[in-house]
C-alpha positions in Angstrom: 0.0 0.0 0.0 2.8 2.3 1.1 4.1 2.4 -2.7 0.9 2.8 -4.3 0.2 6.1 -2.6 4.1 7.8 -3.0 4.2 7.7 -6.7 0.8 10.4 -6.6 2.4 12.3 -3.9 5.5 12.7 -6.0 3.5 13.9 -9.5 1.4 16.4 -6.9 4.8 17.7 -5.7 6.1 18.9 -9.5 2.4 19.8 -10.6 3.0 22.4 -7.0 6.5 23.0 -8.4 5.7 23.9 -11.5 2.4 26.0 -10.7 4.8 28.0 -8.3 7.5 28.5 -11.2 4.8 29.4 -13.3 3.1 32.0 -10.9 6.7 33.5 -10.0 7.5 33.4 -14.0 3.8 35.7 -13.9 4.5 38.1 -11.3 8.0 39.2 -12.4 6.9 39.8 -15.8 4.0 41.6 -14.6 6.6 43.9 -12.2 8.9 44.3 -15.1 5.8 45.3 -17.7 4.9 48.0 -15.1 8.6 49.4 -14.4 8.6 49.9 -18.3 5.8 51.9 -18.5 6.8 54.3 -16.0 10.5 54.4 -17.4 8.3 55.6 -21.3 6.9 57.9 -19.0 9.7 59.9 -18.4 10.6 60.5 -22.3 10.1 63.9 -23.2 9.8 63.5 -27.1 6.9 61.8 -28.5 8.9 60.1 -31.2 11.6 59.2 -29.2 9.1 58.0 -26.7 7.6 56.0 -29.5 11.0 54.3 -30.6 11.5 54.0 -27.0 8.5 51.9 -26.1 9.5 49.8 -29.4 12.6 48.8 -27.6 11.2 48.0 -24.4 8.9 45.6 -26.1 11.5 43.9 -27.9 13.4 43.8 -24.2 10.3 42.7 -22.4 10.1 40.1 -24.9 13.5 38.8 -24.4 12.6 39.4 -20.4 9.8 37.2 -20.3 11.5 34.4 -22.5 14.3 34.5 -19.9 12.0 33.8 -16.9 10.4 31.2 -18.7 13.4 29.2 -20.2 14.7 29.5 -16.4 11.5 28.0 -15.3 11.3 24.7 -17.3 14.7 24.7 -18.9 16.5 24.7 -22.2 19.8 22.8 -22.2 20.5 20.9 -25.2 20.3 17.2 -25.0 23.4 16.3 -25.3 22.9 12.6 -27.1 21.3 14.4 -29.7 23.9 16.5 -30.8 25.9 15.6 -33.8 29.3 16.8 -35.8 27.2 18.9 -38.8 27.2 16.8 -41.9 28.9 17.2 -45.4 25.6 19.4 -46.6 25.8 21.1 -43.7 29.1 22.3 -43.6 31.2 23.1 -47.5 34.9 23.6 -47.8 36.0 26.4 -49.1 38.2 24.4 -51.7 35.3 23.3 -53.4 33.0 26.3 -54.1 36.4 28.2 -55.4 35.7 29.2 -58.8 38.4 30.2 -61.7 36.3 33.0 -61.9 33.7 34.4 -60.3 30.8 36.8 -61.1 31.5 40.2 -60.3 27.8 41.3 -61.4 26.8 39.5 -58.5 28.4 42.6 -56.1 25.7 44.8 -57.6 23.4 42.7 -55.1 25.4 43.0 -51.9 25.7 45.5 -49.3 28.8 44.9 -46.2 27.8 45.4 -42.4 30.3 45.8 -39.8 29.5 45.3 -36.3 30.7 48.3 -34.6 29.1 48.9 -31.0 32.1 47.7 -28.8 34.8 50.0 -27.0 38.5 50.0 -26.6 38.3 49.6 -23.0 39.6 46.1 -23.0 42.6 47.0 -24.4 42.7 50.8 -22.5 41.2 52.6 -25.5 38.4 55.7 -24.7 36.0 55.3 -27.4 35.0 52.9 -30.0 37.4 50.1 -30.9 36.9 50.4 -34.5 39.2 54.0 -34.4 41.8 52.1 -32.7 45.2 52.7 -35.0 45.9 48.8 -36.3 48.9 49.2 -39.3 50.8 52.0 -41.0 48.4 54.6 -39.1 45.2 53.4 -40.2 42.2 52.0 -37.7 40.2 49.3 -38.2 37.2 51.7 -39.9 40.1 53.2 -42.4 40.8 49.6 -43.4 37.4 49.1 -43.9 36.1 52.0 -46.3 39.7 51.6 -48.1 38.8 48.1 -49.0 34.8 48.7 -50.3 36.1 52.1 -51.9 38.9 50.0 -53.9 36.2 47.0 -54.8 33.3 49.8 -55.9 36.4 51.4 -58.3 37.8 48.0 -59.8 34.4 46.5 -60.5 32.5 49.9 -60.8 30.0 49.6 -58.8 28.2 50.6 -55.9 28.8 47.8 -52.8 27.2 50.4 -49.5 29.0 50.0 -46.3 26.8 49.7 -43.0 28.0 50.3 -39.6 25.9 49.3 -36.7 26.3 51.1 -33.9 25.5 51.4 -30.3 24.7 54.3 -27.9 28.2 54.0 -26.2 29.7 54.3 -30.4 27.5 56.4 -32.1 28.6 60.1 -31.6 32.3 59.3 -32.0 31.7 57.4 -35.2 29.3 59.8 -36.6 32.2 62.7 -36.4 34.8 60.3 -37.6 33.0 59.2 -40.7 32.7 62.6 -41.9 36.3 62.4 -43.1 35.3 59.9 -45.7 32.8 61.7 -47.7 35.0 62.5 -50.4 35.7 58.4 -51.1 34.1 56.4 -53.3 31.6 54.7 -50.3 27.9 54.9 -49.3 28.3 54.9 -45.7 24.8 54.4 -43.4 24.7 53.5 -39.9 21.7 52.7 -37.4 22.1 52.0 -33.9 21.4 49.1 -31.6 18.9 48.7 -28.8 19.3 50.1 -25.6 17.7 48.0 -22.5 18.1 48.5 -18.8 19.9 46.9 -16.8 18.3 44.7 -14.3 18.9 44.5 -10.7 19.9 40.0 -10.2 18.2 40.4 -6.7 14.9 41.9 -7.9 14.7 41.1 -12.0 13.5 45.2 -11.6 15.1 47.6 -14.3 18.1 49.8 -13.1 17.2 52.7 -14.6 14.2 54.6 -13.3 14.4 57.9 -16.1 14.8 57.8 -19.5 18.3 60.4 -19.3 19.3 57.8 -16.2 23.4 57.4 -16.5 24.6 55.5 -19.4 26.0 52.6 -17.1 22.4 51.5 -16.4 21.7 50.6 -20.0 23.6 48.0 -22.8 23.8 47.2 -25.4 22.2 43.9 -26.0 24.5 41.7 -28.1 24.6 41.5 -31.8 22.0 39.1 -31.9 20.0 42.3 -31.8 20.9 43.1 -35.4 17.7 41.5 -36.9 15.1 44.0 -35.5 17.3 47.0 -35.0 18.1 46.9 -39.1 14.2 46.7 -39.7 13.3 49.4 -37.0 15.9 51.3 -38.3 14.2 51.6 -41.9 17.8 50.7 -43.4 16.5 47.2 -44.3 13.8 48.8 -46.6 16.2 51.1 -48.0 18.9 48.6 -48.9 15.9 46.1 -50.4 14.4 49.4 -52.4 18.1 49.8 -54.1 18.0 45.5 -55.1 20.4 44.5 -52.4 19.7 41.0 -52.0 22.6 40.0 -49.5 24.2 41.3 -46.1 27.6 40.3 -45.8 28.2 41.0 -41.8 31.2 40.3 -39.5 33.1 42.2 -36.4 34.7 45.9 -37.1 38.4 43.9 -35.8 38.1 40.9 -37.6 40.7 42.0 -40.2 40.5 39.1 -42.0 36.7 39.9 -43.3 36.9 40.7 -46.5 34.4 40.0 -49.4 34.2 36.7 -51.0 33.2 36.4 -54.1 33.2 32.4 -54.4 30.7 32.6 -51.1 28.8 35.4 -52.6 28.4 33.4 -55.5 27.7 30.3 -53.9 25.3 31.6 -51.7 23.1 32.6 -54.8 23.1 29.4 -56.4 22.6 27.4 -53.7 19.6 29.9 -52.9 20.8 30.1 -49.2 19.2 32.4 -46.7 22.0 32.1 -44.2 25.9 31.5 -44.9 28.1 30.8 -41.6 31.8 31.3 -42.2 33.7 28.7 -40.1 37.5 27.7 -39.7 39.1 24.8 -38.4 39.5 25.1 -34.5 43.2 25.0 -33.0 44.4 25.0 -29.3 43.7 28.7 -29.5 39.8 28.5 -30.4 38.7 26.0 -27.8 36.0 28.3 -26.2 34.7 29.1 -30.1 30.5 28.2 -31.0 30.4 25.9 -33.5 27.7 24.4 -36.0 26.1 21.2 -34.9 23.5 19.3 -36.2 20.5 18.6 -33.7 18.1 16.4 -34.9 18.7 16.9 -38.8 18.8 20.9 -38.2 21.3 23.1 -38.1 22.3 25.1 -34.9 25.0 27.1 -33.5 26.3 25.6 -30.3 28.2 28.3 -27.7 29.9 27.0 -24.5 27.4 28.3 -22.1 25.1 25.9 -23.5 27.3 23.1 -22.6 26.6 21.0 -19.8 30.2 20.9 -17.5 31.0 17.3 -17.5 30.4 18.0 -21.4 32.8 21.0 -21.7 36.3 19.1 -22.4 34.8 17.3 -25.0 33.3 20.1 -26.7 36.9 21.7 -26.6 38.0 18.8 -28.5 38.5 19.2 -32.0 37.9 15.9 -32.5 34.3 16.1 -32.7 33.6 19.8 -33.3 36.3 20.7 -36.0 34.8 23.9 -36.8 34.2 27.9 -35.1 32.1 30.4 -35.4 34.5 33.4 -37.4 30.6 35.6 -36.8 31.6 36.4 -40.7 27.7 35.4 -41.8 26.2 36.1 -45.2 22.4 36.5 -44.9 19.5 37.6 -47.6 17.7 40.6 -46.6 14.1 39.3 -47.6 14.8 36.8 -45.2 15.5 38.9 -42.6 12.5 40.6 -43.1 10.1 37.7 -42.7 11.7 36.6 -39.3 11.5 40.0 -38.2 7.9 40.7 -39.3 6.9 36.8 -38.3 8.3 36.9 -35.3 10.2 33.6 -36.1 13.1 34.7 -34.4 14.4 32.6 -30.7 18.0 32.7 -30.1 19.2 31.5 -27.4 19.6 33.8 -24.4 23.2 34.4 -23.1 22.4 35.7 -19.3 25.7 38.5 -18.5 26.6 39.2 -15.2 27.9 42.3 -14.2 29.1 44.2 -11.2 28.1 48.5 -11.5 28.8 51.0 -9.3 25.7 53.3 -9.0 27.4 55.1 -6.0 30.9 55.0 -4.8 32.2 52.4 -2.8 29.0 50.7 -3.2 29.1 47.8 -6.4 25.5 46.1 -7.0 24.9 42.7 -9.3 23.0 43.3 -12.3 22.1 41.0 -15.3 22.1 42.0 -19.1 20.3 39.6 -21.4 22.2 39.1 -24.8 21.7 37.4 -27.7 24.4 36.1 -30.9 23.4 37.1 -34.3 25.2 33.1 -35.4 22.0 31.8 -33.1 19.6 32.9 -35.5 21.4 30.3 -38.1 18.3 28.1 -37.4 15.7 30.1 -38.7 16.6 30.9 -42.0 16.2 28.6 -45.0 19.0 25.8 -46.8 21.6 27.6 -44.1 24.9 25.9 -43.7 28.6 26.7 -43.1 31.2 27.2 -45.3 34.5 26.2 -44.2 37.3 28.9 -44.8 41.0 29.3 -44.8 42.4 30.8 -41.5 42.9 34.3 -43.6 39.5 34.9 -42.8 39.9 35.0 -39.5 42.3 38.2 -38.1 40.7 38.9 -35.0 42.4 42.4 -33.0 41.2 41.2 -29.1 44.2 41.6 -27.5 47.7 43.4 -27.6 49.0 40.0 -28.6 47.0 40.5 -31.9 48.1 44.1 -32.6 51.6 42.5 -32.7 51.0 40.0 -35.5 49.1 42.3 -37.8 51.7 45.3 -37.4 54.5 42.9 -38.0 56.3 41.8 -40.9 54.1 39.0 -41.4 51.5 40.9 -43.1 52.0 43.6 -45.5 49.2 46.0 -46.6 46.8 46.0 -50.0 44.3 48.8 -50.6 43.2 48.2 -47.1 43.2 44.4 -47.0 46.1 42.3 -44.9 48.4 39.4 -47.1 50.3 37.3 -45.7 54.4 37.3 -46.4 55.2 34.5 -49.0 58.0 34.0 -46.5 56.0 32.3 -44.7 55.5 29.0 -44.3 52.5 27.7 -42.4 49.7 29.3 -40.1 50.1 32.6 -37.9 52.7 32.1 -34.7 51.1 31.8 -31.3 51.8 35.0 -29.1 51.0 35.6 -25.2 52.3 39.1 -23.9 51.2 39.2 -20.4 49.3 42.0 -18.3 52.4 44.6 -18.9 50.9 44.4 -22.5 47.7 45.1 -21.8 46.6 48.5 -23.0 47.7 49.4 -25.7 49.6 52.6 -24.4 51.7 50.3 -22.4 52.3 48.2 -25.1 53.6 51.0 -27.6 56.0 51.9 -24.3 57.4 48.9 -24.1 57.4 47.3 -27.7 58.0 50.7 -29.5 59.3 49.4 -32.6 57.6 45.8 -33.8 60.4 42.8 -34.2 60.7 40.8 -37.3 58.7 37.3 -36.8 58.3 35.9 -40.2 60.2 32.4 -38.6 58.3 32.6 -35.1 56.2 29.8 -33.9 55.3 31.2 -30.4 56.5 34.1 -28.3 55.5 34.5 -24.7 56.7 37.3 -22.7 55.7 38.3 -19.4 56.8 41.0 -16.8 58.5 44.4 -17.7 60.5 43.9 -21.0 61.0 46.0 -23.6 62.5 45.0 -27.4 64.7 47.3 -29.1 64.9 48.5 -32.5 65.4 45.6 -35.3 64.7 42.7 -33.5 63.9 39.5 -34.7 62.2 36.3 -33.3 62.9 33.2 -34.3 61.4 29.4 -33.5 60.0 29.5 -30.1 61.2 32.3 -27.7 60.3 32.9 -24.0 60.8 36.0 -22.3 60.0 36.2 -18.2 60.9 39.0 -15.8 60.7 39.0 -12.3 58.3 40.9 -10.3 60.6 44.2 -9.6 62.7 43.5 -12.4 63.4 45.0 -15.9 64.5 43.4 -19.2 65.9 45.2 -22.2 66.5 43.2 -25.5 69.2 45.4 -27.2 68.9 47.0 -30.8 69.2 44.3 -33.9 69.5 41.2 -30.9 68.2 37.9 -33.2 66.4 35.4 -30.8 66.0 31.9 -31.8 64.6 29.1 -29.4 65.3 30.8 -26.5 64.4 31.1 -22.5 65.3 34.3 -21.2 64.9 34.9 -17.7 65.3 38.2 -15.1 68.9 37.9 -15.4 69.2 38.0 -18.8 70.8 34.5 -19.3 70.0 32.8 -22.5 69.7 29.0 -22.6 69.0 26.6 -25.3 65.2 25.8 -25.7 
């Protein structure tokens, strides 16, 4: 008898459960609705309360998603995951044509995602002015390369920058200088959503002109709707661009394809994933998967933690996410106006400080823009050389695309025929870390055409005419200074805090 009544008891408890997530999922929605309301209360402009109250439904949206998708759960299950198959993912090698058509740039327009700051590397302002090679930043780079394509193939390719509220006034004054080049230049801003409070899922903000540390920006993910509110999708559509070709302002390596462009129209794809094979230094990189015959993008936070080593593995997942994506506007439009779109939520915590001495926990909700891979029709990868892939994150990175490695072409990056292989591995520790400090200490860039991997830590600086050689490792004591002379030649070296050199 005992057994026959526990197994009720048991389904009772989860219906309870449940019914309590459920009411809880209600009540902080409801809160949330409310505390938008009175925030669009406090806009002075009727049409900038309008586009205001447009946001906050988008972010309520998102909002209430979140409390539901923590109330039942959405982790992938994990048997059901599988390495994406040869129609899923294409090499590179064989959609190369001898020739491809250059009529088909007529239909293509080139986004760059440009709403992040410097601050990671000690910048003030938006990363995409930060000076990358021979005195040019990543935007000059940019509108050097589409002005040069628009001139050889004659015509008119338009360049798009998507902003965010932390970028846009800086870049607006900055593109200014490049009205006399050969570009269409529009840009359109990202959301802004409030911050909310982790303890009680309540919006940080409590005025519209609230401090710009209780807003965000929320992810690129936020592309879809933002390009449609914006009207720029229309506008684009109106002039018969058919295709967005969209990828990070400091990937350097994102230039346009023609073999993808070209591919993408005749295999009538809606989305186009640019992926390269994952090394030691890409382990954390999403990847495409395929999850129950579709195709998905699959980020670490959605992998379970006994899971996480072999998702590093590049056994199983080859591939990364580059975020170069080629995606049809029409297309964009019907998710947008269907409401087709659910990427997966990446929850961001974050310490602020509203007052000093006095740091509060606050959540931002974000979403990728490679989640939305499953909602469009016939998407897939296409796996590309490692070229395509020059990210600037770090101080490490600024060294290998100001070197000798690359040299410079109407704004694109080539790599030195003196090489032979991929790009060295490079680690400069936390004396490297802003880029001021790095320009102290590494004022003149060493030679590293023959370097496999360079790691140098503590407070050294390189002289003039260096050159690195095989691997070299460079570590200074705490309280300790290193000076590599003028014209020194390092091969396979440790060097320690008292300058001895011993064979590697």
């Amino acid at each position: 008898m005992a057994a026959a009544t526990a197994a009720p008891k048991k389904h009772l408890k989860s219906q309870s459960a449940f019914a309590f997530d459920n009411n809880a999922t209600t009540v902080a929605a409801s809160h949330m609705r409310n505390a938008l309301n009175r925030l669009a209360d406090t806009v002075p402009d009727e049409a900038e309360k309008r586009k205001f109250e447009n946001e906050m439904d988008n972010f309520f949206a998102l909002f209430r998603r979140y409390l539901t998708d923590k109330a039942k759960g959405t982790t992938l299950e994990w048997e059901r995951i599988n390495p994406p198959n040869p129609k899923q993912v294409v090499s590179y090698a064989d959609i190369q044509g001898n020739e491809a058509n250059t009529s088909n740039l007529s239909k293509l327009a080139v986004l760059k995602l440009n709403g992040g700051l410097g601050t990671s590397m000690g910048c003030v302002g938006p990363k995409s002015i930060i000076e990358v090679r021979d005195g040019k930043s990543f935007l000059d780079l940019s509108v050097r390369q589409i002005e040069h394509l628009n001139r050889q193939y004659d015509v008119n390719v338009p360049f798009i920058l998507m902003n965010s509220f932390n970028t846009d006034d800086d870049t607006q004054t900055i593109i200014q200088k490049y009205q006399s080049h050969n570009v269409t230049i529009k840009t359109f801003n990202q959301s802004r959503f409030p911050r909310v409070y982790k303890d009680s899922l309540l919006p940080v903000p409590k005025n519209y002109n609230d401090r710009i540390d209780c807003w965000y920006p929320p992810g690129h993910g936020d592309l879809f709707e933002s390009i449609t509110n914006s009207g720029v999708l229309d506008e684009l559509i109106a002039e018969g661009k058919e295709i967005l070709f969209v990828s990070n302002v400091d990937n350097l390596g994102a230039v346009v394809d023609l073999n993808i462009l070209e591919h993408m129209i005749n295999t009538e794809s809606e989305y186009i994933m640019e992926l390269t094979d994952k090394t030691k230094a890409d382990v954390k990189g999403g990847t495409i998967i395929d999850y129950d015959g579709s195709v998905r993008l699959l980020e670490i936070a959605q992998v379970p933690k006994e899971r996480v080593e072999e998702f590093k593995s590049i056994k199983k997942f080859k591939y990364f996410n580059t975020n170069n994506l080629w995606i049809n506007l029409k297309a964009i439009k019907r998710v947008v106006e269907d409401n087709e779109l659910s990427m997966e939520i990446i929850p961001n915590n974050k310490s602020i400080s509203l007052k000093p001495g006095s740091d509060i926990e606050v959540l931002q909700l974000e979403t990728a823009v490679g989640a939305a891979i499953r909602h469009f029709n016939n998407a897939h990868g296409v796996n590309v050389p490692r070229r395509r892939f020059l990210p600037v994150k770090t101080s490490s990175d600024l060294l290998l695309v100001k070197s000798d490695l690359y040299s410079m072409n109407r704004g694109q990056l080539e790599l030195s025929p003196l090489r032979f292989g991929g790009a060295p591995l490079i680690k400069l520790g936390g004396h490297y870390k802003k880029v001021s400090d790095f320009q102290k200490r590494i004022p003149y860039i060493p030679k590293i055409v023959e370097l496999d991997h360079l790691t140098i830590t503590g407070n050294v600086t390189l002289g003039k005419n260096v050159t690195l050689k095989g691997t070299v490792i460079i570590v200074c004591e705490e309280g300790k200074k290193i000076d590599i002379p003028n014209g020194s030649e390092l091969e396979n070296v440790v060097i320690t805090g008292s300058l001895s050199i011993l064979e590697h």
